[in-house]
C-alpha positions as a Markdown table, in Angstrom:
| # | Residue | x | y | z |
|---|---|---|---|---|
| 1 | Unk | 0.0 | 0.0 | 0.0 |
| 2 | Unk | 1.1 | 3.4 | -1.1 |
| 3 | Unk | 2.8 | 5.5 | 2.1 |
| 4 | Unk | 0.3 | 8.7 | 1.5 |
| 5 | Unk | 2.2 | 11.5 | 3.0 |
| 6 | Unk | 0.3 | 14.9 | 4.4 |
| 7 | Unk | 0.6 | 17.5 | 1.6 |
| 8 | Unk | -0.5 | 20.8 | 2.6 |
| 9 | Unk | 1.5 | 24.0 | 3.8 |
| 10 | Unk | 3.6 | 22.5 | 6.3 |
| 11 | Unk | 5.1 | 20.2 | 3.4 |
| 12 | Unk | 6.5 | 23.6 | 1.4 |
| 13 | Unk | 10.3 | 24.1 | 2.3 |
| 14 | Unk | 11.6 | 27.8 | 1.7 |
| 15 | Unk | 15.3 | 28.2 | 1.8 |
| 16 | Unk | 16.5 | 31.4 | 2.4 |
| 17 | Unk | 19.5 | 33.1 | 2.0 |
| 18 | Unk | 22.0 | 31.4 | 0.3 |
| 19 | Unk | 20.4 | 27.5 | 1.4 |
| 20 | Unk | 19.6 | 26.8 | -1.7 |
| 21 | Unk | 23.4 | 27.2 | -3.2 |
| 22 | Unk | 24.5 | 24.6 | -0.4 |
| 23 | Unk | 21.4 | 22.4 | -0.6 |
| 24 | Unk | 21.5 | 22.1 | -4.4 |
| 25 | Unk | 25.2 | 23.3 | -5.6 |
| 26 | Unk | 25.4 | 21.2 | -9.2 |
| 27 | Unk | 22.7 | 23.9 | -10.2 |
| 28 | Unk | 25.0 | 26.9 | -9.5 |
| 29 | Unk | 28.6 | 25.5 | -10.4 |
| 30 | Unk | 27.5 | 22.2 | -12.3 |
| 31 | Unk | 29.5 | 20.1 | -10.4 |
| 32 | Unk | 30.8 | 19.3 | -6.8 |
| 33 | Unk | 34.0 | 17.7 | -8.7 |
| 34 | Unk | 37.3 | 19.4 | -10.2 |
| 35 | Unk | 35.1 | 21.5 | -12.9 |
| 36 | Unk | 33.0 | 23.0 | -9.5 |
| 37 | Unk | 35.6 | 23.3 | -7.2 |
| 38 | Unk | 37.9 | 25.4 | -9.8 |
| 39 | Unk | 34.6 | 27.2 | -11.2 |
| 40 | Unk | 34.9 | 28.4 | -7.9 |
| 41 | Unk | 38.0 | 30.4 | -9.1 |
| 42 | Unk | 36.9 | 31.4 | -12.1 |
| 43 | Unk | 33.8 | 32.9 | -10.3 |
| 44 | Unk | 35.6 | 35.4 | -8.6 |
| 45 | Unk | 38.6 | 36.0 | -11.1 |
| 46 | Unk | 35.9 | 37.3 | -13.5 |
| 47 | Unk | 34.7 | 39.7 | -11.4 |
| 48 | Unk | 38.0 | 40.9 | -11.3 |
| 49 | Unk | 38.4 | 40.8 | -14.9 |
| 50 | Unk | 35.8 | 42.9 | -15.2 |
| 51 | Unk | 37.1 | 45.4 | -13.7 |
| 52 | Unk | 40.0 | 45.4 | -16.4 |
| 53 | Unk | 37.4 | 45.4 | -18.9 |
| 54 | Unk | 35.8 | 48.4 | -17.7 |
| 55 | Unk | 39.3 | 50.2 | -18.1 |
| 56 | Unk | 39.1 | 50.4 | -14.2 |
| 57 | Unk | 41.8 | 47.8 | -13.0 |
| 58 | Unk | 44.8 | 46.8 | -15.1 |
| 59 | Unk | 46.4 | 44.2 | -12.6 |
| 60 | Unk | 45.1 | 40.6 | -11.3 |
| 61 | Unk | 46.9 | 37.8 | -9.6 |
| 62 | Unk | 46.0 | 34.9 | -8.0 |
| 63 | Unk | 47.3 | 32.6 | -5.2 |
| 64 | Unk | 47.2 | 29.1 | -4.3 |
| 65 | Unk | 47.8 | 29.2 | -0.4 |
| 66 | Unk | 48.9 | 26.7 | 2.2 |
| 67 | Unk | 45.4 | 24.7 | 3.8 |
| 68 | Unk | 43.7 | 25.0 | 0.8 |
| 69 | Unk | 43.0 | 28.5 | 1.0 |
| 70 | Unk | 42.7 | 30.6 | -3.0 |
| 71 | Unk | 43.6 | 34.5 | -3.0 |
| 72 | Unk | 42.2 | 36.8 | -6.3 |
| 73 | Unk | 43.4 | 40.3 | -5.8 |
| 74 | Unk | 43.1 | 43.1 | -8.0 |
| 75 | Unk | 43.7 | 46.9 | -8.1 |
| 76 | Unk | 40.4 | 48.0 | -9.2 |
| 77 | Unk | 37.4 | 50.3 | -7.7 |
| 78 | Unk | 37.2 | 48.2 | -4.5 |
| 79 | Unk | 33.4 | 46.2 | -3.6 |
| 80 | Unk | 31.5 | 49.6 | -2.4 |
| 81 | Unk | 31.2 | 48.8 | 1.9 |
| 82 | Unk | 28.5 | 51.6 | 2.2 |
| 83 | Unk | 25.3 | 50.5 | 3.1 |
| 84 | Unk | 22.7 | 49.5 | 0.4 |
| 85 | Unk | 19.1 | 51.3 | 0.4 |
| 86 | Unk | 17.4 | 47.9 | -0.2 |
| 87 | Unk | 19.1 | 45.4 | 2.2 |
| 88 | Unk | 19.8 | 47.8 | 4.9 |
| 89 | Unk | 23.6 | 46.0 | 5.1 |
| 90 | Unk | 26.7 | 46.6 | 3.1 |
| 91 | Unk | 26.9 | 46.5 | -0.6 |
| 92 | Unk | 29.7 | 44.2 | 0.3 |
| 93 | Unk | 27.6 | 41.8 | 2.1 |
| 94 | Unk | 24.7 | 42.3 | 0.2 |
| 95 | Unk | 26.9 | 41.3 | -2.5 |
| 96 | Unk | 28.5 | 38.2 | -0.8 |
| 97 | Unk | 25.3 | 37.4 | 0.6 |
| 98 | Unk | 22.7 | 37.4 | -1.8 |
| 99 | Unk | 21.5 | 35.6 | -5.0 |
| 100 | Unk | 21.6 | 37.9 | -7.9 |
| 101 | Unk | 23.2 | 41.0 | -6.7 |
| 102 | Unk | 25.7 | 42.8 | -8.1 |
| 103 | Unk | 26.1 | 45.8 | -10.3 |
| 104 | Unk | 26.7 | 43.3 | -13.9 |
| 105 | Unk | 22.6 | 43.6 | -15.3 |
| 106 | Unk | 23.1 | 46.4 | -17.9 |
| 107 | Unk | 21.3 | 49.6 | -18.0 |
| 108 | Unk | 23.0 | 53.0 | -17.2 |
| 109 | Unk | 22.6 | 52.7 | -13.3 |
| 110 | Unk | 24.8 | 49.5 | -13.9 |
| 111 | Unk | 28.6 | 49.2 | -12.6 |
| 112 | Unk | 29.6 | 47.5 | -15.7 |
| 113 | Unk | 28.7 | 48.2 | -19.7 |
| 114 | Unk | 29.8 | 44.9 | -20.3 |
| 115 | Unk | 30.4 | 41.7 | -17.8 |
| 116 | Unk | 30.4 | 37.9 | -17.6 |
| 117 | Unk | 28.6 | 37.8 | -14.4 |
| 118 | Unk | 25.4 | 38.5 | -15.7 |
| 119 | Unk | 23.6 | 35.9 | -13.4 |
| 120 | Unk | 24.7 | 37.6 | -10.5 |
| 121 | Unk | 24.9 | 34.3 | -8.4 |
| 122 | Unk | 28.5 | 34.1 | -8.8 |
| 123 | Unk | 30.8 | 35.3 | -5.8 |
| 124 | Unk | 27.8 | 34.5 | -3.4 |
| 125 | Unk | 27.8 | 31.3 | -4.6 |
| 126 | Unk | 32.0 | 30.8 | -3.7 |
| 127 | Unk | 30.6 | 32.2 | -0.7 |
| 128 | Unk | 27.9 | 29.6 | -0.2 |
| 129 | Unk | 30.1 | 26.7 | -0.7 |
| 130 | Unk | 33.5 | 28.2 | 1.5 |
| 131 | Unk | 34.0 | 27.3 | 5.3 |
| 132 | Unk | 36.1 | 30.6 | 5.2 |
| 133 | Unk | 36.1 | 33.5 | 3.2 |
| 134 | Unk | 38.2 | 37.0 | 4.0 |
| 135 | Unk | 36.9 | 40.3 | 1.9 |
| 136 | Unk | 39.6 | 43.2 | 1.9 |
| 137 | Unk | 38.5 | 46.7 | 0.4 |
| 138 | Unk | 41.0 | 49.4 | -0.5 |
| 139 | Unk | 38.3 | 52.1 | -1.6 |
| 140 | Unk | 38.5 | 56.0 | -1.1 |
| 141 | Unk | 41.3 | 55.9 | 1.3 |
| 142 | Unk | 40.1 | 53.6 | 3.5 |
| 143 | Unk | 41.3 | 49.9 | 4.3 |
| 144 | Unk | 37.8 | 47.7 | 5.1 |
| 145 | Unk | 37.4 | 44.0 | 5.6 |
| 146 | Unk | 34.7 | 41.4 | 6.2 |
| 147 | Unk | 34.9 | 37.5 | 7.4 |
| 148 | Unk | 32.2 | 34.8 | 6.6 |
| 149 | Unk | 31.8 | 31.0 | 7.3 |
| 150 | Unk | 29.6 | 29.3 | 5.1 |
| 151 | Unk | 27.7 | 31.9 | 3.7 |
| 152 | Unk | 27.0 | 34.3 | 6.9 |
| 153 | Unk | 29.1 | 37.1 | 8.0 |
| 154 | Unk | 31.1 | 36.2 | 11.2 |
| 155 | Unk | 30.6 | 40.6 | 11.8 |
| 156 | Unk | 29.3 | 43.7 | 10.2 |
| 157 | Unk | 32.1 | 45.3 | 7.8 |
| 158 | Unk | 35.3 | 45.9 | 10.0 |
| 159 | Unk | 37.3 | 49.7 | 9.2 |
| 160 | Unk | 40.7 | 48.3 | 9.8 |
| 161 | Unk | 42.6 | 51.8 | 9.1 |
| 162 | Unk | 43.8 | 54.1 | 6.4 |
| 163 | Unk | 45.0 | 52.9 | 3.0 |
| 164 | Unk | 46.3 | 54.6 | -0.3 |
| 165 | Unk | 46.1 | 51.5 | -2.2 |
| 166 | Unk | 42.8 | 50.7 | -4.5 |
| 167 | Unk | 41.3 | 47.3 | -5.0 |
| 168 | Unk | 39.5 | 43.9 | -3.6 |
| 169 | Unk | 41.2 | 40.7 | -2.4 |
| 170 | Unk | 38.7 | 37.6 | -1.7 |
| 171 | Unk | 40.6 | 34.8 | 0.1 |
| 172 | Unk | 38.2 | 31.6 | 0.1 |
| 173 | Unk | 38.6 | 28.0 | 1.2 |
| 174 | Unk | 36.3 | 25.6 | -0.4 |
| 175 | Unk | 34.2 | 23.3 | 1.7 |
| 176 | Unk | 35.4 | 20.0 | 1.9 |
| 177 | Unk | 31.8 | 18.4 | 2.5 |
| 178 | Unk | 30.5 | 19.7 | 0.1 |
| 179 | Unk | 33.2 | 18.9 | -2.4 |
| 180 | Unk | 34.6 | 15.0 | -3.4 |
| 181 | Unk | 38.0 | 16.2 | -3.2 |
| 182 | Unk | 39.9 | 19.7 | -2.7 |
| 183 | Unk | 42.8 | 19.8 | -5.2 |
| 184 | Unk | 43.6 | 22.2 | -7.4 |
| 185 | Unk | 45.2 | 21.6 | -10.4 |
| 186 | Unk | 47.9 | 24.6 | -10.9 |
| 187 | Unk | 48.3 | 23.5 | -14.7 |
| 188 | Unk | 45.2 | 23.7 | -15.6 |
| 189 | Unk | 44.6 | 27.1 | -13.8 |
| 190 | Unk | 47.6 | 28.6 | -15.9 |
| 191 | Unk | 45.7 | 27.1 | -18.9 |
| 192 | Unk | 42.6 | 29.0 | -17.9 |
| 193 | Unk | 44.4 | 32.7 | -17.3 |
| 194 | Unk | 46.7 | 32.4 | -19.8 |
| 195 | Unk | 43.7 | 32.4 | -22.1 |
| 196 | Unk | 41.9 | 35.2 | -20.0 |
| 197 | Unk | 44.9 | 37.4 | -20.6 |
| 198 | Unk | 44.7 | 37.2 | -24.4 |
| 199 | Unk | 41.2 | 38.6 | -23.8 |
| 200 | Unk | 42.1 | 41.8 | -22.2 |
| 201 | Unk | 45.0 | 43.8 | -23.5 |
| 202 | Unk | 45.4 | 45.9 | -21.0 |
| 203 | Unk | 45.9 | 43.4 | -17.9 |
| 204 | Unk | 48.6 | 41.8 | -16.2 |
| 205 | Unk | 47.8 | 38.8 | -15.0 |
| 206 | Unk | 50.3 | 36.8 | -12.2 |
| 207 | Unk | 49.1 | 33.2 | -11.0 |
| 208 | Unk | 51.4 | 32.0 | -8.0 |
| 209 | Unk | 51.4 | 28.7 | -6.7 |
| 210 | Unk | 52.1 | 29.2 | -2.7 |
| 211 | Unk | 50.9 | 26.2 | -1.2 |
| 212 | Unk | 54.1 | 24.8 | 0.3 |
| 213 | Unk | 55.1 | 27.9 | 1.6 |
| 214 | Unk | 56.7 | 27.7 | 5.1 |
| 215 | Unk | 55.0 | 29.9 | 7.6 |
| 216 | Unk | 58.1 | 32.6 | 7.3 |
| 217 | Unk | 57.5 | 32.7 | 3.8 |
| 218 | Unk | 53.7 | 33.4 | 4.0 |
| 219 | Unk | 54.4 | 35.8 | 6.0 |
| 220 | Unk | 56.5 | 37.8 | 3.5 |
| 221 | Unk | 53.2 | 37.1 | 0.8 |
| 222 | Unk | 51.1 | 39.2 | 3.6 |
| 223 | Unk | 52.6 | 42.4 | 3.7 |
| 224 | Unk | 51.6 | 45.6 | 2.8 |
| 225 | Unk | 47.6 | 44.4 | 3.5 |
| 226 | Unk | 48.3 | 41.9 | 1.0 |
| 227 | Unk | 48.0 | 44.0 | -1.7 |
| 228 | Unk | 50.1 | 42.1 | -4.4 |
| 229 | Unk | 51.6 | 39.0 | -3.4 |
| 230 | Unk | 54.9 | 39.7 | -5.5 |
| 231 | Unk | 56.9 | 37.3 | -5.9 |
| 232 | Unk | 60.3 | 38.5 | -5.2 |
| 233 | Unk | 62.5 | 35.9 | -3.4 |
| 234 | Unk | 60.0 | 33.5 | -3.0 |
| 235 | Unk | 61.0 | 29.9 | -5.0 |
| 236 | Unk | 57.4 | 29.2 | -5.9 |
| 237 | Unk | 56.0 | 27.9 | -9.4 |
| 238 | Unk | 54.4 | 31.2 | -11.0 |
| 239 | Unk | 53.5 | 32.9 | -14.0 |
| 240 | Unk | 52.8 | 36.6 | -15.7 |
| 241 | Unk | 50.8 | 37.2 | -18.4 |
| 242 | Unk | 50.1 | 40.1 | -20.6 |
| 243 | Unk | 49.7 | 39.7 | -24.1 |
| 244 | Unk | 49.1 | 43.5 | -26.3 |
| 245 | Unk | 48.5 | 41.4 | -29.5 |
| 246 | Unk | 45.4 | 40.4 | -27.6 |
| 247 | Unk | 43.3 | 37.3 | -30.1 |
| 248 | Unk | 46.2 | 37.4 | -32.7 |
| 249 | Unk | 48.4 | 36.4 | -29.9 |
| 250 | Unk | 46.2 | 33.7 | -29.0 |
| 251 | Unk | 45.6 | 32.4 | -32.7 |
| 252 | Unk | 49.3 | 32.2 | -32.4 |
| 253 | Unk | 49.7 | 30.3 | -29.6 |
| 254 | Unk | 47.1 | 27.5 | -30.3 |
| 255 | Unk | 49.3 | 27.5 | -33.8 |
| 256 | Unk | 52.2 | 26.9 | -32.0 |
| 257 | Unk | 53.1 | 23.5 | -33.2 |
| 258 | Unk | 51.0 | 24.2 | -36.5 |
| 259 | Unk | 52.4 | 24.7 | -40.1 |
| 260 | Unk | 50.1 | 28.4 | -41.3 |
| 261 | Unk | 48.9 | 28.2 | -45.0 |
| 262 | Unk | 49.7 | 32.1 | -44.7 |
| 263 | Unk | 51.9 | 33.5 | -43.1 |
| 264 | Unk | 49.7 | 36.7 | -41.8 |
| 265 | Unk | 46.9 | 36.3 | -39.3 |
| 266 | Unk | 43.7 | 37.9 | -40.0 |
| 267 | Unk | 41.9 | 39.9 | -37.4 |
| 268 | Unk | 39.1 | 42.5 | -37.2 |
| 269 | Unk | 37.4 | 44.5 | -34.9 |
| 270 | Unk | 33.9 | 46.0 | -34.5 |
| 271 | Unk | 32.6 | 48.1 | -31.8 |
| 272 | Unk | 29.3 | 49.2 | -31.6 |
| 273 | Unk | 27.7 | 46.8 | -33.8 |
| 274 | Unk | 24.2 | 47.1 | -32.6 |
| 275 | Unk | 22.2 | 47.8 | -29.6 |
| 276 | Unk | 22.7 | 44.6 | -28.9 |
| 277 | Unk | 26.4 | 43.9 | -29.4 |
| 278 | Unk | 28.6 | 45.9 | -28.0 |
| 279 | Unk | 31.7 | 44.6 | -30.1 |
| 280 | Unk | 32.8 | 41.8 | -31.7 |
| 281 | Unk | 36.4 | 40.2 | -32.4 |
| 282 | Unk | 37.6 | 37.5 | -34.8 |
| 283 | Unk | 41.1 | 36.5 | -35.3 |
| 284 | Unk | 42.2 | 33.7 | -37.6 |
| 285 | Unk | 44.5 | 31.8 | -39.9 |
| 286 | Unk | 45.0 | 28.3 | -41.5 |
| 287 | Unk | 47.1 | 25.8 | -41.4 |
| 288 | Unk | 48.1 | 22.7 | -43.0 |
| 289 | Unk | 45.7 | 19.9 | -41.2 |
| 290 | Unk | 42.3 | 19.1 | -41.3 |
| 291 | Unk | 40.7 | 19.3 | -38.0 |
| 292 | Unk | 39.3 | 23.2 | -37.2 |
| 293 | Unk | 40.0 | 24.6 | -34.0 |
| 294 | Unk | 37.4 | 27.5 | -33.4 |
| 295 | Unk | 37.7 | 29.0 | -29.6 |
| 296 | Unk | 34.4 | 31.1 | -28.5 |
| 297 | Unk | 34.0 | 33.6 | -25.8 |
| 298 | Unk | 31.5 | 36.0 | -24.9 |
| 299 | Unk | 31.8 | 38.3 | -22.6 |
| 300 | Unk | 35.5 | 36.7 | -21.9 |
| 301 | Unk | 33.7 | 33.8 | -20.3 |
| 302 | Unk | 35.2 | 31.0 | -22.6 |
| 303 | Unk | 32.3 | 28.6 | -24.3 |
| 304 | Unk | 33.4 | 25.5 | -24.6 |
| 305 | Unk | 30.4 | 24.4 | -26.5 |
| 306 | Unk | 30.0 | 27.4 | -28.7 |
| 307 | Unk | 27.0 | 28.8 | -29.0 |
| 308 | Unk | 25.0 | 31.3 | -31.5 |
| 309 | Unk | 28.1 | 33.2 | -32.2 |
| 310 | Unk | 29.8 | 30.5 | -33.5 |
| 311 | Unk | 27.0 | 29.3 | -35.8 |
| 312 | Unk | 26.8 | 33.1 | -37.3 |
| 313 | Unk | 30.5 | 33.0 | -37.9 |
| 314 | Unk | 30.6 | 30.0 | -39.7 |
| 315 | Unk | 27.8 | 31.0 | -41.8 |
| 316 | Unk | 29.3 | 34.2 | -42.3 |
| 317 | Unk | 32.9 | 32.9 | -43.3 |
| 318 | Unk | 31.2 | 30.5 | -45.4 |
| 319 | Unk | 29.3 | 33.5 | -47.7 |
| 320 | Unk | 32.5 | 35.8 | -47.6 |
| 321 | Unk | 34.8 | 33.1 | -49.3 |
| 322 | Unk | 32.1 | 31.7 | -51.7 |
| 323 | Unk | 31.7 | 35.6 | -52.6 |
| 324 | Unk | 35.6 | 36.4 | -52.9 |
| 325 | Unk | 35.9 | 33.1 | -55.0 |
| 326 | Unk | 33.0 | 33.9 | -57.5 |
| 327 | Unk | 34.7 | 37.1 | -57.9 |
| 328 | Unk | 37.7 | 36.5 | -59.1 |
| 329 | Unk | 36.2 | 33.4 | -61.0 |
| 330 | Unk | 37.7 | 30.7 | -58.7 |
| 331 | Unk | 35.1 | 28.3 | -60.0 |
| 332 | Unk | 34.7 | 27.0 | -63.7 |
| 333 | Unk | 31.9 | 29.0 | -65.8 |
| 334 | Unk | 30.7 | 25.9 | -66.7 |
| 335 | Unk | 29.6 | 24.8 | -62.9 |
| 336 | Unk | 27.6 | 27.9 | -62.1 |
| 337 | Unk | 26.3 | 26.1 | -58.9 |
| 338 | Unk | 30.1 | 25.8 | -57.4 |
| 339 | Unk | 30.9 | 26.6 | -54.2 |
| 340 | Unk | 32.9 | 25.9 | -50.6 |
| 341 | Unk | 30.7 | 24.1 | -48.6 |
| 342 | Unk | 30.7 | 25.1 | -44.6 |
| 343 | Unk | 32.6 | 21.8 | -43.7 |
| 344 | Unk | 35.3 | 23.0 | -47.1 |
| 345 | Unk | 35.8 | 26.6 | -45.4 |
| 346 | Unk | 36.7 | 25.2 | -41.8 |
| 347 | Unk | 39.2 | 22.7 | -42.8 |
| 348 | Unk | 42.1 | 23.6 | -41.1 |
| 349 | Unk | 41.0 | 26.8 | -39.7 |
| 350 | Unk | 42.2 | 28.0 | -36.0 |
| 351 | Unk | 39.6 | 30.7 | -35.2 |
| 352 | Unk | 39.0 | 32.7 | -31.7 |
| 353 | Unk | 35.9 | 34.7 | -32.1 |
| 354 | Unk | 35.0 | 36.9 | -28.9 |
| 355 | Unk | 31.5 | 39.2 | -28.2 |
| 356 | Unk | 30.8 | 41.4 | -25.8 |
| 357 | Unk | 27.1 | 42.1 | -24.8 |
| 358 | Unk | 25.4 | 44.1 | -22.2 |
| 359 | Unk | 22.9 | 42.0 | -21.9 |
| 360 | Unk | 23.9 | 38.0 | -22.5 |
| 361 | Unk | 22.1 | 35.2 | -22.6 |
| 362 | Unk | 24.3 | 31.9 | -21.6 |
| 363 | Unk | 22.5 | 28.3 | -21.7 |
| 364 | Unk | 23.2 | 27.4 | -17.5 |
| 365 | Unk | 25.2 | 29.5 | -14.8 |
| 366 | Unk | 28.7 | 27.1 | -15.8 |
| 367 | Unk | 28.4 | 29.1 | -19.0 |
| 368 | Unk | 29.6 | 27.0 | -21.2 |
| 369 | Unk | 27.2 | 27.8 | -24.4 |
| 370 | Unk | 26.1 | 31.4 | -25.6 |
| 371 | Unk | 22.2 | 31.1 | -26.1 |
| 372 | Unk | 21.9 | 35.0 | -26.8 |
| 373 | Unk | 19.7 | 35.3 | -30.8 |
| 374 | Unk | 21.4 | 38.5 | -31.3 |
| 375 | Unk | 24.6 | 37.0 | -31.2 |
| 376 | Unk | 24.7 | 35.1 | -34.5 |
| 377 | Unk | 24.5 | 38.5 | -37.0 |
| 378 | Unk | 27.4 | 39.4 | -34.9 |
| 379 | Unk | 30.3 | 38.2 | -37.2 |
| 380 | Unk | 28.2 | 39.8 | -40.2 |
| 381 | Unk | 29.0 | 42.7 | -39.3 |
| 382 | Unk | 32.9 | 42.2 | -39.9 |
């Protein structure tokens, strides 16, 4: 016999806060294994990043640190600390805090004209799923910090003193119950920031790997409020990135161990393509092999599985070269139906196409696919 359970008001569960993010975490980060926990990084690296998109940071690094602990510093505005009209706390806690707050939703009252965080779940989610999280604020002169374990603030924001530096550091250690297993992979993380740099011109990016660091030696990564964790003296693995070529750089690298068709790479840039796309980037350049290698971000957020960019680009690459080759009567007279087909125009292609939207549309918070219509007239447009 069926067990018929009582179903009436007492049976609907409300999780407030951030419950939900530690309750159901695969539907915020995709995964409580290696691609969650490191999503975790990625999470607050981009908000980072997009303060060197705005033009209002130019410098990024991040730490691995001893006991699991990840450090993402950058000399931008600085989380605001005032209090917020709506929540009646911080906008730093609000921020850390809440589900879908953040100043990354467009309009002209937003902090960003362009940003990856468009969800606005991201550093609240780190948050969520962290035993222990540090917040350090160098804004207008003033040196402000914040702790919270698992979610909730330990206190209200702390005014620790005076500071003529400018910037946020987030410190976070990931919750080992709620992740399988808390390793980071330093490789890969290179991979993933070596890529980001390409994106941004004008940032320098430094990844350190401190984690067997003896305590004297931490100690020398902690001065000066922690405000860059250079790396003078200090016989760790680390890496600096900055790459002015920007996607030609990047078509480059990928190329690497590649024989090019042609020796120049092609690249072209539109801004202001439409109310709806900000700008749009293609670099490119071919090589002798068969398999295309096509790279897609939007918004910097790399998209693994492409999305409607890619499907306008390769429908707009297609038209261009059947046009340039009818032109200057690359086909036979005879065959007036000759033509490249799409699979004939990406063999041996190495692409990176990159928008930027205010106002995205990504298939799931991980991110991975662009869903946004607009996108895929994009490439026309170049």
């Amino acid at each position: 016999m069926a067990d018929k359970k009582k179903y009436d008001a007492s049976a609907i569960s409300v999780l407030e806060g951030l419950e939900p993010v530690r309750k159901r975490p695969g539907m915020y980060i995709g995964t409580t294994g290696p691609d969650g926990l490191h999503h975790l990084i990625w999470e607050v690296f981009d908000n980072s990043r997009d303060e060197a998109m705005g033009g209002f940071a130019d410098r990024v690094e991040i730490a691995l640190l001893p006991d699991n602990y990840i450090r993402v510093v950058d000399n931008g505005r600085g989380i605001p600390v005032d209090i917020h009209k709506q929540t009646g706390v911080s906008a730093l806690e609000t921020i850390l805090c809440t589900l879908h707050a953040g100043g990354k939703f467009g309009g002209d009252e937003s902090g960003y004209k362009v940003s990856g965080g468009l969800h606005g779940v991201g550093i609240s989610v780190v948050n969520a799923l962290s035993t222990h999280v540090i917040a350090e604020i160098h804004r207008d002169g003033a040196y402000s910090m914040q702790e919270y374990n698992i979610g909730k603030p330990k206190s209200k924001v702390k005014k620790v003193g005076a500071s003529k530096m400018q910037g946020t550091i987030i410190t976070f250690q990931a919750d080992p119950t709620i992740f399988k297993e808390i390793i980071y992979d330093y490789k890969r993380i290179v991979n993933h920031l070596r890529q980001q740099a390409y994106l941004v011109k004008a940032m320098k990016l430094t990844v350190i790997d401190a984690r067997e660091l003896d305590e004297a030696a931490q100690k020398k990564l902690d001065l000066k409020g922690k405000q860059y964790l250079g790396d003078e003296h200090l016989e760790v693995p680390h890496q600096h990135f900055y790459f002015e070529g920007g996607l030609r750089s990047l078509v480059a690298f990928n190329n690497h161990y590649q024989k090019p068709v042609h020796k120049n790479i092609f690249y072209v840039e539109k801004n202001d393509v439409s109310p709806e796309v900000l700008a749009v980037e293609v670099a490119l350049q071919y090589v002798d092999d068969i398999s295309p290698r096509i790279t897609a971000f939007a918004n910097n957020i790399y998209n693994p599985e492409h999305g409607t960019h890619i499907t306008g680009f390769k429908t707009a690459l297609t038209r261009t070269l059947n046009n340039y080759a009818k032109k200057n009567n690359f086909f036979s007279v005879k065959d007036k139906d000759a033509g490249f087909t799409g699979d004939d125009v990406l063999e041996g292609i190495t692409a990176v196409v990159s928008v930027k939207m205010p106002e995205i549309q990504f298939e799931g918070q991980t991110k991975a696919k662009l869903g946004s219509v607009e996108a895929r007239s994009a490439p026309d447009a170049v």
